[in-house]
C-alpha positions, 0 to 999 in steps of 0.5 A: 602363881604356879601352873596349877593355879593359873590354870584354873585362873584361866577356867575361871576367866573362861566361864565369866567370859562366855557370861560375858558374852551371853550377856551382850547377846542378851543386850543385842536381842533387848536393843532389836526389840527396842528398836522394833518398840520405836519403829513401831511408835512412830509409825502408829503417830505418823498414821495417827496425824496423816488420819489413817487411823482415827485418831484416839488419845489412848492410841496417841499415848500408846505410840509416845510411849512405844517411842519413849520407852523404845528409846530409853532401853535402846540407850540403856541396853547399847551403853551395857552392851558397850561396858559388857564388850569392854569388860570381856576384852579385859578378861581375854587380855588377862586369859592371854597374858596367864596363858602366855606366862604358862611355860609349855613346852613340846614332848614328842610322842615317840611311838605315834609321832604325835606332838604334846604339849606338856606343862613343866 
């Protein structure tokens, strides 16, 4: 693989890893709702037995259901977070390794007395 192409490999790892990380930001956001969702639930059931709230079956079910539900996608999401994590780990160790294997050297920029990297 010459310079070229594993430049634009490294763009191309580039893009899918900020995808990568919008989708775990996406996964921290649904898992603080989640959380909220299973707070919340149980709260109410807690109100509900103690008799601060008159109890109500619609609201019995509604707590259980915030609770369950809450718990199902905190699981789901922080498992998809974890696999989303791992795979961006892969794809930087891969951007570091093309990058690594680029060989760049350092021109002098005589007039300025700047340092430039030049691909050769």
């Amino acid at each position: 693989m010459d310079a070229g192409d594993m430049g634009e490999e490294i763009s191309r790892l580039e893009v899918h890893i900020e995808e990568l990380a919008k989708g775990v930001e996406r996964c921290r956001k649904t898992i603080l709702i989640a959380k909220i969702a299973i707070a919340a639930g149980g709260i109410l059931m807690v109100a509900l037995v103690l008799g601060a709230i008159k109890f109500s079956p619609v609201a019995l079910i509604s707590a259980m259901a915030a609770a369950i539900g809450g718990i199902v996608v905190f699981g789901s999401n922080a498992s998809t977070a974890k696999q989303t994590m791992a795979n961006m780990k892969a794809a930087e160790a891969l951007r570091t390794e093309l990058i690594g294997r680029i060989d760049l050297r350092v021109v002098e920029a005589a007039k300025r007395g700047l340092s430039v990297i030049h691909r050769s």
